[in-house]
C-alpha positions as CSV (number, residue, x, y, z in Angstrom):
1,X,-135.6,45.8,-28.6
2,X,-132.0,44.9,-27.4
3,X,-131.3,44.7,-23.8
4,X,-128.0,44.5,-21.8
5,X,-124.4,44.9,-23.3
6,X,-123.7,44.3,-26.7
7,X,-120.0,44.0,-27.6
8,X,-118.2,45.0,-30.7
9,X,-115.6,42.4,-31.6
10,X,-112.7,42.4,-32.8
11,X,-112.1,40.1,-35.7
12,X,-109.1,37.7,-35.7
13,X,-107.2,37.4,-38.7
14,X,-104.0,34.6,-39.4
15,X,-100.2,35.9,-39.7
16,X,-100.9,35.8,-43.9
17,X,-103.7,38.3,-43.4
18,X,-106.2,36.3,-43.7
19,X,-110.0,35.4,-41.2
20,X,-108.9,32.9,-38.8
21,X,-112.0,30.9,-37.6
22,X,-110.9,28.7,-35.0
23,X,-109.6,32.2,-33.3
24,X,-112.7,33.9,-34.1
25,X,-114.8,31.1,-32.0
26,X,-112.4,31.3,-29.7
27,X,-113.3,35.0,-28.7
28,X,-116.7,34.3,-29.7
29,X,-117.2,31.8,-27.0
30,X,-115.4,33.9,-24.6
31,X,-117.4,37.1,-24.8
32,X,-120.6,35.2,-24.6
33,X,-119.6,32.4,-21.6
34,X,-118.4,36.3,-20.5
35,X,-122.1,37.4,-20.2
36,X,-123.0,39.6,-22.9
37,X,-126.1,40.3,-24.1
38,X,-125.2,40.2,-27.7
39,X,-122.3,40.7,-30.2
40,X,-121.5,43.1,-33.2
41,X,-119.5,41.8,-36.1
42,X,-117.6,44.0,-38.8
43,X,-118.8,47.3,-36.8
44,X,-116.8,50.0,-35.1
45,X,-113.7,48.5,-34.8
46,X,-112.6,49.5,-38.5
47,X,-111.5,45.4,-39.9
48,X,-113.8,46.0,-42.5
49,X,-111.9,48.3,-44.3
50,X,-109.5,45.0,-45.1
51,X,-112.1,42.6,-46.2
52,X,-113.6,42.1,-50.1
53,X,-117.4,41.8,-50.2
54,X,-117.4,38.1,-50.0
55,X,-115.0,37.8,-47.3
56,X,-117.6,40.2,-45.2
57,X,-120.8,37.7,-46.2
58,X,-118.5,34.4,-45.6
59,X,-117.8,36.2,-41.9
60,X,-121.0,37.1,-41.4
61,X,-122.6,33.5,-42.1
62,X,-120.0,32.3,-40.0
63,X,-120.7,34.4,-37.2
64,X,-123.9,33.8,-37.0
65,X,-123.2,29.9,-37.3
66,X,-120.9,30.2,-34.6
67,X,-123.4,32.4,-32.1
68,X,-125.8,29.7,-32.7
69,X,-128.6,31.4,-31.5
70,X,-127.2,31.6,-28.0
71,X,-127.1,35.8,-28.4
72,X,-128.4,38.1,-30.4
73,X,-125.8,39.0,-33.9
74,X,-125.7,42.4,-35.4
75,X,-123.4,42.7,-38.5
76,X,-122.2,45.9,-39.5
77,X,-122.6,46.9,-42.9
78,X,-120.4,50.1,-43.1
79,X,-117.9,50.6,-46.4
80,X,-116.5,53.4,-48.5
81,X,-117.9,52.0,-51.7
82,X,-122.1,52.5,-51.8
83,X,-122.8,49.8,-54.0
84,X,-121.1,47.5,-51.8
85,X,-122.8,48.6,-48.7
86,X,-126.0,48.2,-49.9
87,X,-124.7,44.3,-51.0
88,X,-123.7,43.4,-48.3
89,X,-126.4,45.0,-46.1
90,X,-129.4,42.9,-48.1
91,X,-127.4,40.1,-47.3
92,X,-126.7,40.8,-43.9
């Protein structure tokens, strides 16, 4: 069972369009020295509807590199295409 506040975050992306990393672990780092309790990745906030099925799975590993255990990760699995969804929610 979760406890505490979990954030939905935001995902950064570069001025092409394109996941930016170092900004992500910026923001990553921040929310958690912050104090919450754990983070959602790809979830509410609606980025998803940009990303291709292996840009979601290469952000989610990433995330959950990035975390490093230090918080619980969800990652959302939410998509318009079903085949997809369930994809990316085995891998998740």
């Amino acid at each position: 069972m979760f406890k505490g506040t979990i954030t939905p975050m935001v995902t950064v992306f570069d001025k092409n369009g394109k996941l930016d990393f170092e900004g992500n672990k910026r923001v990553i780092n921040h929310v958690i020295d912050g104090g919450v309790s754990g983070i959602l990745f790809s979830g509410s906030i609606g980025e998803f509807f940009t990303m291709t099925v292996e840009e979601k799975k290469e952000f989610a590993s990433f995330a959950v590199k990035a975390v490093n255990g230090r918080v619980p990760v969800l990652i959302g699995t939410g998509g318009t295409v079903v085949e997809e969804v369930v994809e990316l929610t085995k891998y998740a």
